[in-house]
NUVOKE-358720 format. One record per residue (C-alpha): residue in one letter; x, y negated, z; residue number from 1. Coordinates in Angstrom, 3 decimals, decimal comma. Layout:
% NUVOKE-358720
['A'; [X; Y; Z]; NUM]
...
% end
This chain:
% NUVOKE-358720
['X'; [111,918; -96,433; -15,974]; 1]
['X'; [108,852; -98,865; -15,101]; 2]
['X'; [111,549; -101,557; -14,717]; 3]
['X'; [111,824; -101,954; -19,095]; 4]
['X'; [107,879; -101,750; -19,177]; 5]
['X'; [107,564; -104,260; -17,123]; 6]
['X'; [110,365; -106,553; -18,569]; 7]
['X'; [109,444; -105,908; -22,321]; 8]
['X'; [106,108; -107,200; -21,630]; 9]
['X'; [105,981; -110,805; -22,096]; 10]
['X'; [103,334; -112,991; -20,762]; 11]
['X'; [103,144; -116,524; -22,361]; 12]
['X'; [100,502; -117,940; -19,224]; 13]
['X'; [99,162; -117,750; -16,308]; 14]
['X'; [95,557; -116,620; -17,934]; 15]
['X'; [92,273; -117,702; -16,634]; 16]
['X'; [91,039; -115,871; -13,450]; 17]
['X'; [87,615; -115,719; -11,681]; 18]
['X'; [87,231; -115,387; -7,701]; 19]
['X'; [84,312; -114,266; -5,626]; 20]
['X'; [85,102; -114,337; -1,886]; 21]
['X'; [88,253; -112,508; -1,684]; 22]
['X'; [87,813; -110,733; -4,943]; 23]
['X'; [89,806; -112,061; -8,393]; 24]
['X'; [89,499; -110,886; -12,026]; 25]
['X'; [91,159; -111,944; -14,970]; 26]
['X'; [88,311; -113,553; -17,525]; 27]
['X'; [90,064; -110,692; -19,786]; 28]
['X'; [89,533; -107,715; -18,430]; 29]
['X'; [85,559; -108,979; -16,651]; 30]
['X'; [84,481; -109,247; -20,580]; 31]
['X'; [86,020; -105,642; -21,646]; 32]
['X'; [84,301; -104,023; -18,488]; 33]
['X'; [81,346; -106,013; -19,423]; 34]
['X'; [81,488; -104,786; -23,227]; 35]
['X'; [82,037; -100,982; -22,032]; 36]
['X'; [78,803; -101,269; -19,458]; 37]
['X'; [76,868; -102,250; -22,327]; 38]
['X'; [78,144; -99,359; -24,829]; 39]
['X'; [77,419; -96,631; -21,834]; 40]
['X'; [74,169; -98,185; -21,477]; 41]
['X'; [73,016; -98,379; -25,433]; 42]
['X'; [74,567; -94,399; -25,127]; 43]
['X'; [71,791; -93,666; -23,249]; 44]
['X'; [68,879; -95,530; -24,696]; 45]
['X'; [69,491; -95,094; -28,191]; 46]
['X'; [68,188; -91,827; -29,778]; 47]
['X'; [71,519; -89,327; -30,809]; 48]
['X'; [71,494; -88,889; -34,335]; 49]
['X'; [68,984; -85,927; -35,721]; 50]
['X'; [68,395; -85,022; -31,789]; 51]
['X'; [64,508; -84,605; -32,658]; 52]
['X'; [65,327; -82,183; -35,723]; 53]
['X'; [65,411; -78,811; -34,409]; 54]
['X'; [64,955; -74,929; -35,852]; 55]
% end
């Protein structure tokens, strides 16, 4: 079954990759983690929407 996921999905190049002793990442998937750490972190700072309103 993983065999015709993995053949259906074509890649046109190598991509660019960043290595830190040992440790690679695609330059990809470093700016989506990137992106995501700073929505979690505005999550927390900004004020949730009619919070301070309460009966």
């Amino acid at each position: 079954m993983a065999g015709w996921l993995v053949a259906g999905v074509a890649t046109t190049g190598a991509g660019t990759f960043l290595g830190w002793d040992g440790f690679t990442i695609q330059l990809g998937n470093l700016i989506v983690i990137l992106v995501m750490i700073v929505l979690f972190v505005l999550a927390l700072i900004l004020p949730f929407p009619g919070g301070k309103r309460r009966k």
